[in-house]
Backbone bond lengths (Angstrom), bond angles and torsions (degrees), N, CA, C in turn:
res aa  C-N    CA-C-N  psi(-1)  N-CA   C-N-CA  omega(-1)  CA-C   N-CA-C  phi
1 X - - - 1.445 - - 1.531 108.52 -
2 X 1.197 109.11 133.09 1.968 115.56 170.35 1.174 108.58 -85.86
3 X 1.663 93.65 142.99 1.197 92.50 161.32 1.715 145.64 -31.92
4 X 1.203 113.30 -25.69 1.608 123.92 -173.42 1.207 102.56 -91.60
5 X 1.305 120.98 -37.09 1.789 134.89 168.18 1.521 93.75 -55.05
6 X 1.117 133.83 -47.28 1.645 135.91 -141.49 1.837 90.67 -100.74
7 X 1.001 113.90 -53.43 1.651 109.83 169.78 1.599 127.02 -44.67
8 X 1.637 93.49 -47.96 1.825 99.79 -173.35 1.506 97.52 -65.97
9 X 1.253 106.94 -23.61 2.248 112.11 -162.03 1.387 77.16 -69.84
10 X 1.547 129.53 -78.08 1.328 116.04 -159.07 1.496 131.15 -58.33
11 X 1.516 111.47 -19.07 1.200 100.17 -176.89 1.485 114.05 -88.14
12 X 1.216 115.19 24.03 1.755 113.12 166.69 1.747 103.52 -108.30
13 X 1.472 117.55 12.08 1.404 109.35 152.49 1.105 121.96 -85.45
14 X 1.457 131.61 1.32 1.083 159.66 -163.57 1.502 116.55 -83.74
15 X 1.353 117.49 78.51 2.059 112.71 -167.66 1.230 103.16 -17.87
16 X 1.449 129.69 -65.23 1.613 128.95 -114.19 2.526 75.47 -92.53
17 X 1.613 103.78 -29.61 1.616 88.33 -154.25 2.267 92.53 -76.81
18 X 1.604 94.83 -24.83 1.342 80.09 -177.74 1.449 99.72 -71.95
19 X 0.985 157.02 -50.27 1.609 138.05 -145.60 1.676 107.53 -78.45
20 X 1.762 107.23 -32.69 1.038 94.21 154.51 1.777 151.32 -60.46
21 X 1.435 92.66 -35.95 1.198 106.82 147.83 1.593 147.52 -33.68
22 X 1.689 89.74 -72.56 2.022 95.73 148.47 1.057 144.16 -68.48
23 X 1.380 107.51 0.57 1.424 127.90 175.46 1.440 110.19 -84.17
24 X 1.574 103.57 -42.30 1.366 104.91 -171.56 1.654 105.79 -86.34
25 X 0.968 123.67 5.11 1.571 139.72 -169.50 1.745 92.13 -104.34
26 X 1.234 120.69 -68.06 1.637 124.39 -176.10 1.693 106.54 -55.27
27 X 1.613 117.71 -38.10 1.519 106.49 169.99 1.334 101.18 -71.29
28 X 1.295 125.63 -49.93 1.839 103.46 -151.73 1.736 110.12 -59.97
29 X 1.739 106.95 -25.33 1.354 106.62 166.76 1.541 127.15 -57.42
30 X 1.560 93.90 -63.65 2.027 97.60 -179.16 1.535 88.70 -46.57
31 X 1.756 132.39 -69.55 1.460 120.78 -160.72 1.980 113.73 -34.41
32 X 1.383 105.29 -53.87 1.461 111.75 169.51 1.844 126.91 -56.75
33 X 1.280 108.69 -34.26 1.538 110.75 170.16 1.722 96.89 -81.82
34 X 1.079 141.85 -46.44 1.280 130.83 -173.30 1.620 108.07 -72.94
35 X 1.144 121.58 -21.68 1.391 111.57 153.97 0.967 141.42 -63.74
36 X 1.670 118.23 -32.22 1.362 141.53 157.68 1.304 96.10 -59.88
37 X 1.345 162.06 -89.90 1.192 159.44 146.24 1.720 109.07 6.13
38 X 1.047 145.89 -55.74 1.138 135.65 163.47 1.530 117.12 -58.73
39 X 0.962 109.20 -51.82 2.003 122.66 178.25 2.050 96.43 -40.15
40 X 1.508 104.33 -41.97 1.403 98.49 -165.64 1.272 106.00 -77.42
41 X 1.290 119.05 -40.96 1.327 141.33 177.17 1.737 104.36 -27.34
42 X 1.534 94.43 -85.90 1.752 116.41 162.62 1.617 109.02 -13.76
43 X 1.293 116.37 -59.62 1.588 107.77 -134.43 2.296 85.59 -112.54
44 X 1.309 89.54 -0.33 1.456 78.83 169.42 1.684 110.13 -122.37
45 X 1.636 104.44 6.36 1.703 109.89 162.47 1.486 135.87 -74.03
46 X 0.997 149.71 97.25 1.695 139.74 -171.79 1.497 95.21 -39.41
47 X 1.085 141.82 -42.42 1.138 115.64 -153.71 1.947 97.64 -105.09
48 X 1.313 130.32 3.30 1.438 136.73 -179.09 1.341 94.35 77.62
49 X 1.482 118.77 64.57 1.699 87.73 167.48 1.181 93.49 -170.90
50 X 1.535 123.86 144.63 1.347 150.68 -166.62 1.150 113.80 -87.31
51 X 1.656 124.61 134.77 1.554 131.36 -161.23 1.612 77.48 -47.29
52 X 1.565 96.46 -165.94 1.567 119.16 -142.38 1.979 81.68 -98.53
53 X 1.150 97.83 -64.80 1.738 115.83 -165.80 1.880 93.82 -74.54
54 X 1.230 114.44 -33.39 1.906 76.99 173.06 1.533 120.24 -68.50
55 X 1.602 110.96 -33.87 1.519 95.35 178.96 1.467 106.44 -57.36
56 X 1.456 132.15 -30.80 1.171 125.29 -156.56 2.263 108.61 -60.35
57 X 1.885 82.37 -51.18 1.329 112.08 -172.81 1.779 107.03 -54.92
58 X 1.029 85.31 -43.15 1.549 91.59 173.49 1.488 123.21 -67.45
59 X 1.348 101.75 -61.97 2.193 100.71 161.10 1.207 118.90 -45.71
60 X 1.650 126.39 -48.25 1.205 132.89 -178.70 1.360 102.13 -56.12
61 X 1.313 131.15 -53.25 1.634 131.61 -158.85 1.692 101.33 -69.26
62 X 1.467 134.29 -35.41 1.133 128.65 171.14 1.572 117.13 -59.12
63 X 1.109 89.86 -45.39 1.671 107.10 -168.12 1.312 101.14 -67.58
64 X 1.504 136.10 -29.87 1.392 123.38 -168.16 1.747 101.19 -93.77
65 X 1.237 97.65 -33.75 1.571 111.48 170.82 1.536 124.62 -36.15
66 X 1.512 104.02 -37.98 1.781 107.29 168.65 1.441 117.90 -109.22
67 X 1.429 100.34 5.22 1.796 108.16 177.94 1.709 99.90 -77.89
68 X 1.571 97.79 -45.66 1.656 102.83 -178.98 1.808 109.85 -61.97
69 X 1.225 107.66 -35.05 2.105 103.05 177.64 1.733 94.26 -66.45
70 X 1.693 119.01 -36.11 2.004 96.46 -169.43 1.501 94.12 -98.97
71 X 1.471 127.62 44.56 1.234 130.24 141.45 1.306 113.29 -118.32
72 X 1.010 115.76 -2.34 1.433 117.48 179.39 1.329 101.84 -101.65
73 X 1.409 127.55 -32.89 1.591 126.63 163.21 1.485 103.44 -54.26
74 X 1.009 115.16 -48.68 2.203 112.49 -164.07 1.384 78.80 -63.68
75 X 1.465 121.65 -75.99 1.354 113.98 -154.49 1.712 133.60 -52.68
76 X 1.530 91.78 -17.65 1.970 101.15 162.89 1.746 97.24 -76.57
77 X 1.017 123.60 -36.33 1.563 117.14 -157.90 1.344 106.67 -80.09
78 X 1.770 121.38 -45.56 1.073 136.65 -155.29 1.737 106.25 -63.52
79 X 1.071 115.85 130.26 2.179 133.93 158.10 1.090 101.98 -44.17
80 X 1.238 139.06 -77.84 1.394 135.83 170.80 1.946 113.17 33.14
81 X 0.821 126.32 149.33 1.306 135.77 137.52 1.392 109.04 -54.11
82 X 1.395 119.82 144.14 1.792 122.17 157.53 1.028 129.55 -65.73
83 X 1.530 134.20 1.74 0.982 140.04 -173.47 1.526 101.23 -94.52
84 X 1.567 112.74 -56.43 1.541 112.90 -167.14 1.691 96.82 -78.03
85 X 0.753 127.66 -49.12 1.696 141.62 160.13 2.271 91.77 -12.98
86 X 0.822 86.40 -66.07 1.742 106.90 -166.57 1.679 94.79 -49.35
87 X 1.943 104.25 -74.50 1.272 111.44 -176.05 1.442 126.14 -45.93
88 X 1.316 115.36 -21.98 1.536 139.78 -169.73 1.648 118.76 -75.21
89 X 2.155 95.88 -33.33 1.364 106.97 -178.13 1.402 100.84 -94.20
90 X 1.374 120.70 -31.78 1.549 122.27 -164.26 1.854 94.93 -83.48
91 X 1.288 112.15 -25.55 1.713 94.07 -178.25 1.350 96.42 -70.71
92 X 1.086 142.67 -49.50 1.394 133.91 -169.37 1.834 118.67 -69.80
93 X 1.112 93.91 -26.14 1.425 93.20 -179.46 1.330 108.71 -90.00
94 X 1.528 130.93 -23.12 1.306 118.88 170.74 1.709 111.39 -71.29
95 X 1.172 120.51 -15.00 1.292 135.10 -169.24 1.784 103.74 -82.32
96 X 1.628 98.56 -54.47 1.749 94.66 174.47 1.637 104.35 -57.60
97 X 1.112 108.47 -43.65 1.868 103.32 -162.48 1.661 92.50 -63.86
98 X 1.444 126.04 -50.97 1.313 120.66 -171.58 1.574 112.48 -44.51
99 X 1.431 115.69 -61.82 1.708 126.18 176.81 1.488 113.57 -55.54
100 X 1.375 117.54 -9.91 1.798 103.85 -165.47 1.807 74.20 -119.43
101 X 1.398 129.65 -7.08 1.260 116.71 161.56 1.855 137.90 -67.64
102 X 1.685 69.02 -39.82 2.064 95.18 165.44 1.781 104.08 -79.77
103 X 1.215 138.90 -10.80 1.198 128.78 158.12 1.314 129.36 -58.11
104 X 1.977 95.24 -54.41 1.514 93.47 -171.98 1.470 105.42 -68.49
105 X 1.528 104.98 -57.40 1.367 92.06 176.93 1.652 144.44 -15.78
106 X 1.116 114.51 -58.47 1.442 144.03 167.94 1.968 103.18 -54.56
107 X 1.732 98.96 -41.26 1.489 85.82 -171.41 1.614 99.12 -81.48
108 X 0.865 114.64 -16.33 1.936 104.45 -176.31 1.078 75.84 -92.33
109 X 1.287 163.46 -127.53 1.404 137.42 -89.79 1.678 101.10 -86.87
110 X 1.185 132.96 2.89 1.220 126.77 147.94 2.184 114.44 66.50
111 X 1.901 80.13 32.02 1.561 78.00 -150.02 1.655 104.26 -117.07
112 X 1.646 114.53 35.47 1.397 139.89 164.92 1.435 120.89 -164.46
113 X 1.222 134.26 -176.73 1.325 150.56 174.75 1.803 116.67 -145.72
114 X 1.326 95.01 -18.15 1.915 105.38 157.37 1.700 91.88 -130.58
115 X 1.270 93.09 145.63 1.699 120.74 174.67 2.026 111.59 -95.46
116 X 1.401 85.46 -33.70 1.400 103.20 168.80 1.551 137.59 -83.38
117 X 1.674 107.36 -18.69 1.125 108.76 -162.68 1.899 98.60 -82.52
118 X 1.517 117.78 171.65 1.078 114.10 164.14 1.095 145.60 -117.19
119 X 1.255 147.89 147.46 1.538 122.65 26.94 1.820 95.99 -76.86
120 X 1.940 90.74 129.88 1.699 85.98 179.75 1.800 99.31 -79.64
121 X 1.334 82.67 140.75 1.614 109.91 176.84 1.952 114.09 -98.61
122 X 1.226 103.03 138.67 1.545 106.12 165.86 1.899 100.55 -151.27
123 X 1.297 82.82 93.32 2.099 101.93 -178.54 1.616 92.69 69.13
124 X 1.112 115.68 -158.09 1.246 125.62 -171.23 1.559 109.29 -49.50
125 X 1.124 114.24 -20.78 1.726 116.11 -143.09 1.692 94.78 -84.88
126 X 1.335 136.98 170.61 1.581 122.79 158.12 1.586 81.15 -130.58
127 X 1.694 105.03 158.10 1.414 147.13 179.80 1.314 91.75 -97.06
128 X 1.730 97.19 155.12 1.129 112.49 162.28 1.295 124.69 -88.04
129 X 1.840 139.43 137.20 1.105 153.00 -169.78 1.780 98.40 -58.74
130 X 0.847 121.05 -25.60 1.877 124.71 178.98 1.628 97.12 -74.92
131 X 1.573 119.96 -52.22 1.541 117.87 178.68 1.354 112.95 -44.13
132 X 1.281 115.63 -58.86 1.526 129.17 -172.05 1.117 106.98 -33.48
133 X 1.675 108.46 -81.74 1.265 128.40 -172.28 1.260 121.41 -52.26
134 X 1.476 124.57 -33.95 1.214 113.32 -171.24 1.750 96.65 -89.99
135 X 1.522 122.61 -29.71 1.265 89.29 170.87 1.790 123.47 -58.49
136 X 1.240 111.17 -38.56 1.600 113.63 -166.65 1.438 102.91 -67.48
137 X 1.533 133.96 -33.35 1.236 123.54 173.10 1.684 113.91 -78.73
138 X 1.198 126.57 -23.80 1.525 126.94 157.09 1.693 105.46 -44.97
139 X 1.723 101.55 -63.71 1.484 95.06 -169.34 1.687 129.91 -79.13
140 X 1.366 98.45 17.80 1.411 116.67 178.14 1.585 109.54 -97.16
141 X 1.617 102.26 -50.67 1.552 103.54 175.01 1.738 102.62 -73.86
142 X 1.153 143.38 -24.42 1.622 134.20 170.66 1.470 103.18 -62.84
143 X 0.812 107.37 -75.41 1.631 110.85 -167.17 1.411 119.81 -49.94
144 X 1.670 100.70 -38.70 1.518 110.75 -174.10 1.684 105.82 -62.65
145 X 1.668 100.55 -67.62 1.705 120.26 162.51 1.403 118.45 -27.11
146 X 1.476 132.06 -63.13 1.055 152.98 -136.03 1.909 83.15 -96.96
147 X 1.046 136.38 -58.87 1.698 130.75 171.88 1.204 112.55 -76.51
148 X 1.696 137.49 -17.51 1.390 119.20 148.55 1.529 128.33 -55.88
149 X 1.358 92.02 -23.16 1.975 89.21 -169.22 1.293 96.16 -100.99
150 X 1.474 137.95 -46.52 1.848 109.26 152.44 1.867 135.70 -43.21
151 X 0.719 131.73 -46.38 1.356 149.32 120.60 1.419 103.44 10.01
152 X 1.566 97.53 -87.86 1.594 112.00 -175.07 1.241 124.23 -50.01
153 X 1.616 119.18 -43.01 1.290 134.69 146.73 1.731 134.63 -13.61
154 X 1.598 80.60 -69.47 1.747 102.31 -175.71 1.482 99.62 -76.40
155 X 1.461 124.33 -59.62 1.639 111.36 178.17 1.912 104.06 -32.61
156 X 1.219 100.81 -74.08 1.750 97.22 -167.13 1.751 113.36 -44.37
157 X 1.672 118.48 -21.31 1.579 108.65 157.58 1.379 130.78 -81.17
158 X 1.174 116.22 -19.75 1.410 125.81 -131.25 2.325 79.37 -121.97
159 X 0.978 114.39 -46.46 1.318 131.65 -166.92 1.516 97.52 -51.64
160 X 1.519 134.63 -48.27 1.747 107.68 -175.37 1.467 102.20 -83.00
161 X 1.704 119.26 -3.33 1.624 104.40 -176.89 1.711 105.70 -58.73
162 X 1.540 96.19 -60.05 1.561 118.90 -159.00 2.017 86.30 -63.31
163 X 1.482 128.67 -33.88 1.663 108.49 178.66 1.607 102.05 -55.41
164 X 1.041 115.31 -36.09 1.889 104.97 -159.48 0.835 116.99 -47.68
165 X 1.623 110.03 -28.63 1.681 115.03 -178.11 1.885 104.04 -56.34
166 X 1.260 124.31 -27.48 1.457 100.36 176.58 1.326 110.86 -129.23
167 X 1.365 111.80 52.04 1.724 121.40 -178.11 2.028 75.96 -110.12
């Protein structure tokens, strides 16, 4: 085994790279069952086309699916302690599962085409404009926070490799 073989092995003992890991394993699935779920959608629609929020739920679930592997890269790379390293992957990943949660939702009850617009709706019922917001500004400072301090991490390792080039 090489060294680079022997590094990647260890860095999945690593809290913050395994959760990222299963995270990115649990989206690429929901992304794949919600595709199956759209596919049916399609071919049992008159017009070929999938409620509004499963295509969404479905793009979103791919898309978060490889966001969680280049958080799981910062978080093998990142100085950090393992602890904040950890909190950094799980704020964001509870945040993707939360948003591709408000998708499906919305796509089975089939009961918007903005999630945002107002009065926000969930089935008959409307939310309050304070709910909204404070979730979307929660999940702006997690996600945002939570990939600055991996990020922040890996620059401070990764930062005298990429200087050598002009030492």
């Amino acid at each position: 085994m090489n060294d680079l073989s022997q590094a990647f092995l260890v860095s999945f003992q690593n809290s913050a790279v395994a959760l990222a890991a299963l995270g990115s394993g649990l989206l690429l699935l929901v992304g794949l069952l919600t595709g199956v779920w759209k596919y049916l959608a399609i071919m049992n629609s008159e017009k070929s086309r999938a409620p509004y929020y499963v295509d969404i739920a479905h793009r979103a679930s791919l898309m978060y699916s490889f966001s969680a592997l280049v958080l799981a890269v910062l978080a093998g790379l990142s100085v950090w302690p393992p602890i904040h390293n950890f909190w950094a992957v799980a704020a964001n990943l509870i945040y993707f599962i939360a948003a591709i949660s408000t998708y499906v939702i919305h796509g089975a009850l089939r009961d918007t085409s903005n999630q945002l617009a107002r009065p926000h709706r969930l089935g008959k019922a409307t939310l309050p404009n304070i709910l909204i917001s404070g979730f979307m500004w929660s999940l702006i400072v997690a996600e945002v926070g939570g990939t600055v301090v991996l990020l922040s991490g890996a620059t401070v390792r990764l930062w005298p490799v990429i200087a050598q080039v002009w030492s």
